[in-house]
N, C-alpha and C positions, 0 to 999 in steps of 0.2 A: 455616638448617636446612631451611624448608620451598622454599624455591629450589633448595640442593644437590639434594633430592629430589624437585624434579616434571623434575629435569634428566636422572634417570635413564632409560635405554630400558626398563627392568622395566618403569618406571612407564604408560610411554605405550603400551606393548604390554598392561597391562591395561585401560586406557582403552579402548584398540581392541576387545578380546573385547567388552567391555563393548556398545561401539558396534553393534559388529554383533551382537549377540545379541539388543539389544532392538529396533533400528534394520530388521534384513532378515532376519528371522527363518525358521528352516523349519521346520515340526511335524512331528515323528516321528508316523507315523500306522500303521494295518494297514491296509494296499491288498486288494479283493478281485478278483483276476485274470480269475474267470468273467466276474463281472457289471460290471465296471472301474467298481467303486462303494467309497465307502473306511466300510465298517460301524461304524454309529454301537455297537452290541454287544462291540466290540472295543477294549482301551484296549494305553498298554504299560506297562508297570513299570519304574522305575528303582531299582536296588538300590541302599540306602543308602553299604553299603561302598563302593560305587562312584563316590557323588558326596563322598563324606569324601575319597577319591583320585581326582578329576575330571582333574587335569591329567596322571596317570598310565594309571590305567587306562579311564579315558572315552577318552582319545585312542588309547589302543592299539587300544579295539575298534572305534573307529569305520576305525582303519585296518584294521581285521581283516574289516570290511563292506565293504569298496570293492567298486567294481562289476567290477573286473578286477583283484582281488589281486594276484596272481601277475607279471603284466605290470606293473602300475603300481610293484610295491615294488623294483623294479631301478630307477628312477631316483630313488628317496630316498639311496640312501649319493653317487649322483653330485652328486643337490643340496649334500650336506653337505660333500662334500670341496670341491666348489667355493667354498661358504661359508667354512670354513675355511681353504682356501688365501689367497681373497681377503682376510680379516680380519689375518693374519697377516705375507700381505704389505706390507695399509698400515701395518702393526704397525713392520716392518722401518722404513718411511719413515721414521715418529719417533722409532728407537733414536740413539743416539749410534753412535762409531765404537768405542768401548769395547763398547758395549753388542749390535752385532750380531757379534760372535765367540762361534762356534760358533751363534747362532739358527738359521741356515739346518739345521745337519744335525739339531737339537732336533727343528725342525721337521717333517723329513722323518722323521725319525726315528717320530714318532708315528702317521704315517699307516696303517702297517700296523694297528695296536691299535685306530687310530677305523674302518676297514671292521670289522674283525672285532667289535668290541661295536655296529656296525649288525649284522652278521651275526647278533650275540646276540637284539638286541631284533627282527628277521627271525622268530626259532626261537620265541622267546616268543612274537608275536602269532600263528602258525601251529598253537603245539603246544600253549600253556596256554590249559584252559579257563579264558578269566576271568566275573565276574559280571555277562554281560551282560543287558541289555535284553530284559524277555518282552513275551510275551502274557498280555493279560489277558481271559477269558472272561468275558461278562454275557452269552451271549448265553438261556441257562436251558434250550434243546434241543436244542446242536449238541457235538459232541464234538469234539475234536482229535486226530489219527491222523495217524501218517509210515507210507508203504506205499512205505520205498525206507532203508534203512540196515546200518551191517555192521561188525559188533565184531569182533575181534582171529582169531576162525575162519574169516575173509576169507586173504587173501593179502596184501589191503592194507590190513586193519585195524588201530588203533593202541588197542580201547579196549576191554576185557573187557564179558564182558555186564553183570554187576553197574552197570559204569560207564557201558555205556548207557541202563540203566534208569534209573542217577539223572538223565544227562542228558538226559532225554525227561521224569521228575520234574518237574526243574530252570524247564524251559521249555514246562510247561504243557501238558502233552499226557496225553489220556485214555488210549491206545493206539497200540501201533504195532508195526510188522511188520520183524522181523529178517529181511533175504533175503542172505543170506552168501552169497560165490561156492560153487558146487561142495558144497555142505554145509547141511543142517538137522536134521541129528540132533542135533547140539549145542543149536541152540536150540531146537526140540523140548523134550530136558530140562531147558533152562532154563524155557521157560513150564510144563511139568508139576512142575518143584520151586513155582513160584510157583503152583500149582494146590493146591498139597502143602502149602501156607501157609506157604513158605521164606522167602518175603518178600511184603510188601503189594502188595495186586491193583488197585494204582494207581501209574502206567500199565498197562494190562493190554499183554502180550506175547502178539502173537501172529505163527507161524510160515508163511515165506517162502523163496524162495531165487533168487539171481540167477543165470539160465542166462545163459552165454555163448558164444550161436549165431552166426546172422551180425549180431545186433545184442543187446546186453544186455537181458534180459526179466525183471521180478518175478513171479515164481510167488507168488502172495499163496492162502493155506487151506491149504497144505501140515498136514496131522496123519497121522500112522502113516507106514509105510514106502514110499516112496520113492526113487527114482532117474533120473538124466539123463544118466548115465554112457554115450556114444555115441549119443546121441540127437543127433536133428536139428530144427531148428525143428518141425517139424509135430507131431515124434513129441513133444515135451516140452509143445507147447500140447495137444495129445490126451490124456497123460498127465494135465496139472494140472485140465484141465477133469473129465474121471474120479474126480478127486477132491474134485470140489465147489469147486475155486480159479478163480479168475480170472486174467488176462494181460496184464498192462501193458508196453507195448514203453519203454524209460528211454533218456531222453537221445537219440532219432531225430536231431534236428537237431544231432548232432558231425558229420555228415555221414559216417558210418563204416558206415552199413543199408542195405540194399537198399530200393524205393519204400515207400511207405506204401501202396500198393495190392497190395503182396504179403503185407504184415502182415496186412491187411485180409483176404484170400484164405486166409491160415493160421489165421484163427479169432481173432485177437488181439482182448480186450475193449477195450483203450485206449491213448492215449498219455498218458506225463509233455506236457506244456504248458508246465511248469517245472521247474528240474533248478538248485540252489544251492551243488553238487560245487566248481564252480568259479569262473564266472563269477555275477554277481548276476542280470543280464540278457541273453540271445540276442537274436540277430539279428531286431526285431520282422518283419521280413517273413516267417522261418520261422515265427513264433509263430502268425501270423495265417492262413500255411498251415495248419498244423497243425491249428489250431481251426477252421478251415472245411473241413478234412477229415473231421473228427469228427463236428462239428453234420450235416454231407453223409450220414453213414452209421452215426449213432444207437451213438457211440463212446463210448466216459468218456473225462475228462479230467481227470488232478489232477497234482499237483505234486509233487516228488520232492524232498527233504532231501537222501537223498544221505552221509549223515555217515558218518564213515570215521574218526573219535575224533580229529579235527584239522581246520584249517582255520576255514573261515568260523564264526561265533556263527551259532545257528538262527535263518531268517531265512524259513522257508516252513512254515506248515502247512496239513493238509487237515481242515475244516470237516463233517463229516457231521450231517444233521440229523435226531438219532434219539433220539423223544420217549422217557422214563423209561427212559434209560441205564442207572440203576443199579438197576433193577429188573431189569434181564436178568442171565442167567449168562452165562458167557464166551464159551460156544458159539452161544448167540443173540446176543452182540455181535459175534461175528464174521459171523456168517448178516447181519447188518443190514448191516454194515460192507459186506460182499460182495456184498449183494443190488442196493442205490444204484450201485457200480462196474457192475454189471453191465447195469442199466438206465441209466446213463449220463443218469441226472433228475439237470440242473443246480438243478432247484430244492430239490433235498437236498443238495447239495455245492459247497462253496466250497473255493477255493484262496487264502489269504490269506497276503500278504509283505509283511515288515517293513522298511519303505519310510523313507527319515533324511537322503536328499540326491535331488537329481534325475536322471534317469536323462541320459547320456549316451553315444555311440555309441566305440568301438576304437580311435581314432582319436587320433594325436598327444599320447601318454600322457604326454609329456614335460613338460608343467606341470602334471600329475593334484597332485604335493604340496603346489602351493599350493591349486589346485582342492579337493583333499579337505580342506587345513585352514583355509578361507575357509566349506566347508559346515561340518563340525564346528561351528565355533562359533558357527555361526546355530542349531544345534541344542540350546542351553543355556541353561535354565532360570534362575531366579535362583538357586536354592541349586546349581548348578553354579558360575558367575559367580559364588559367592562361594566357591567353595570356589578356585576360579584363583587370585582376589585374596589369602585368607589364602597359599596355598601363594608366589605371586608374593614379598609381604610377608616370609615367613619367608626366601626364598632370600635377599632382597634384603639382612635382618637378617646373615644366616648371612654370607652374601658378605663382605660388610665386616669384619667380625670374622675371616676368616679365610682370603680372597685374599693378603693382605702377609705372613703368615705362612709360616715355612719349612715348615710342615705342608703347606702348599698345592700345592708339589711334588711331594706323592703323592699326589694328588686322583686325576689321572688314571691313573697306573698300578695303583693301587686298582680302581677302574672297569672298568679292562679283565681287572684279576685275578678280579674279580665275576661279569665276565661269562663269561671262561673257567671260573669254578667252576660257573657255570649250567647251560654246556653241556656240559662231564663228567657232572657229577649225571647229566643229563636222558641221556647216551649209555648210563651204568653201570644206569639204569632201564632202558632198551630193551632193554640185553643179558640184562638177566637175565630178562626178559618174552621174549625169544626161546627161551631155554632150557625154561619153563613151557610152553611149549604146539608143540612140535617139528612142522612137517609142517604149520601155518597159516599163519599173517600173515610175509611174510617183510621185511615193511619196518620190524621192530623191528631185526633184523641191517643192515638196511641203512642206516637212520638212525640206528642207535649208531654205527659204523664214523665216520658224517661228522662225527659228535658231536661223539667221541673227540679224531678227528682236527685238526680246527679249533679243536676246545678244550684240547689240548694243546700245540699252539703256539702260541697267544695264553696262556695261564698263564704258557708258557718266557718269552714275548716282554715280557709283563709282568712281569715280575722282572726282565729285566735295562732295561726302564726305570727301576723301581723303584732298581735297585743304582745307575744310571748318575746319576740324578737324586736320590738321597738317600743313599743308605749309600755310595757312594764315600770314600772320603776324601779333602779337599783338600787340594792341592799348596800349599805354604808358601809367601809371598811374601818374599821377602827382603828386607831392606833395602838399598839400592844403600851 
């Protein structure tokens, strides 16, 4: 018994987590970007539900962290297919001649249904918030503030305000500034209902707007009325400065602005340093521009979230250091908030990210999935590492009991029905979130449409594997 079972590959692939978790370890840490010091004030938190589901949703969000999302998760369905194909073919080696009739088209057969449930688990780490990993504040005088985000009154937003608030709650933040494309009267009345005591004044809300001139700018103090309706850079930073806001130029290094020394010239308080929209990490040599452009000419520098109710888990906040917080009222936390941007004192603001593998440059993404799941599990604790081994253990039990079984046959066309009913669900939510708010976010129409689409041909596709592999009826053998 105890042979059979150290014979198993389950086996020796917990062995390994094992090995390397406690063997080459790496500590999830909070990096501070200003002063590139990693603050002892700063911890993170691991949410229980998460380590009860370690092998599930631990691993999805650290894929959901990669440092080039986007680019790196196009070569996870090519790793698997090739996996797959290869396993299937030594499969073919050791059938009989009985036994490889009809494998080949089984085979091929499937392959549509295994991209399309990568496609699934793709939509899921992108689109579901799961319970990832916070910050934990000890520092006793600095607050946490996002001065760059944008709920569903965007054009590209996917998350109601409501839903922003909880997730700025969620991940530890005192405040933070809604700057919606083209629009703040909405969130105006959102932070005046939460003024109204619509809901708790933690995270405090306060009102922004992102101009898009020749490069995306946050208007941060926006209150009362307002407009940027045919304005032009100068006129929209003249404008926000009039009203008491300051001007942060966002995301400079997409390389899509004109110099920084024209920013400079049109009054701009500061730049993002850091922008977690998409990539984890820019090109350090912009960064270092950047920051020695700033320090050069007595600039602010903070870091930009970025959030857009999808995408990355929050992975950047800004640190401001403003003694008896919660002694002020809202209007002096924003004046404080405002005042530190405007004087561009690093030593009242930190940029702090949430740092889980090492940084690595654009470059030959092509082994990024073993790369990101060789870090993952140098990043696991022991009650992680044991939460692997139970789940390894149960699959291992499960398996046996019920691989040889004719149930087993619709293991997979199940799965892929699973995952098509995910991505209906999640398209018939987008449409109807299009419908509520007409003339905003136009990427709820746009990504129900692919939802829909993808997920109604993998539902068809899974059911006639389904029928093919189970409900067919068999053909009689006769007796010669």
């Amino acid at each position: 018994m105890i042979k059979a079972f150290i014979r198993k590959p389950i086996v020796w692939l917990g062995l390994g987590i094992g090995f390397i978790a406690f063997f080459l370890p790496f500590q999830v840490h909070i990096w501070d970007v200003l002063h590139k010091t990693a603050p002892a004030e700063y911890s993170v938190k691991i949410e229980t539900v998460r380590m009860v589901f370690e092998p599930f949703i631990g691993l999805i969000l650290f894929l959901d962290r990669s440092l080039y999302f986007l680019e790196e998760s196009v070569y996870y369905p090519i790793w698997i297919l090739g996996i797959y194909v290869l396993v299937k073919t030594l499969r073919f080696g050791m059938l009989t001649k009985e036994g490889r009739k009809g494998y080949i088209g089984r085979v091929l057969a499937r392959i549509p249904a295994l991209m399309g449930i990568c496609f699934a688990v793709f939509v899921a780490v992108l689109f579901i918030l799961w319970p990832n990993n916070t910050i934990v504040n000890n520092s006793g005088q600095e607050v946490l503030v996002t001065t760059h985000c944008h709920t569903d009154f965007s054009h590209d937003g996917l998350i109601d305000q409501q839903g922003m608030w909880q997730w700025h709650k969620r991940n530890g933040f005192d405040a933070f500034f809604i700057t919606d494309h083209k629009n703040h009267q909405e969130s105006l009345a959102f932070a005046e209902a939460q003024r109204q005591g619509g809901f708790p004044m933690v995270p405090l809300v306060f009102v922004g707007q992102e101009f898009s001139g020749t490069n995306h700018m946050s208007l941060l103090g926006l209150n009362g009325s307002f407009s940027t309706k045919g304005f032009t850079d100068q006129q929209a930073i003249d404008s926000t400065h009039a009203h008491g806001g300051v001007v942060l130029m966002n995301h400079w290094f997409d390389g899509k602005g004109n110099s920084k020394e024209s920013y400079l010239a049109l009054g701009a308080d500061g730049f993002e340093l850091e922008n977690t929209a998409e990539d984890l990490f820019y090109d350090p040599a912009i960064h270092n521009d950047i920051r020695s452009f700033c320090e050069a000419h007595g600039l602010a520098m903070v870091g930009g979230a970025d959030f857009h109710g999808y995408g990355r888990a929050c992975s950047l906040w800004n640190a401001f250091k403003i003694p008896e917080w919660d002694k002020l009222n809202p209007k002096e936390k924003e004046k404080s908030v405002l005042d530190i941007i405007r004087s561009a004192d690093t030593t009242r603001l930190r940029i702090l990210k949430y740092i889980d593998r090492p940084y690595y440059p654009n470059q030959n993404l092509f082994w990024s999935p073993w790369h990101t799941l060789f870090n993952y599990f140098r990043t696991l604790n022991t009650w992680q590492i044991l939460s692997w081994w139970g789940w390894l253990f149960m699959g291992f039990t499960l398996r046996k009991r019920f691989v040889k079984t004719q149930h087993s046959k619709t293991l997979f066309p199940l799965v892929t029905l699973l995952s098509a009913g995910f991505m209906l669900a999640l398209g018939l939510l987008y449409g109807s979130r299009a419908t509520g708010i007409p003339g905003y976010s136009k990427v709820y129409t746009e990504y129900s449409g692919i939802l829909l689409a993808v997920g109604g041909f993998l539902f068809g596709y899974g059911l006639a594997l389904l029928y093919l592999g189970y409900w067919r009826p068999k053909k009689k053998k006769h007796a010669p």
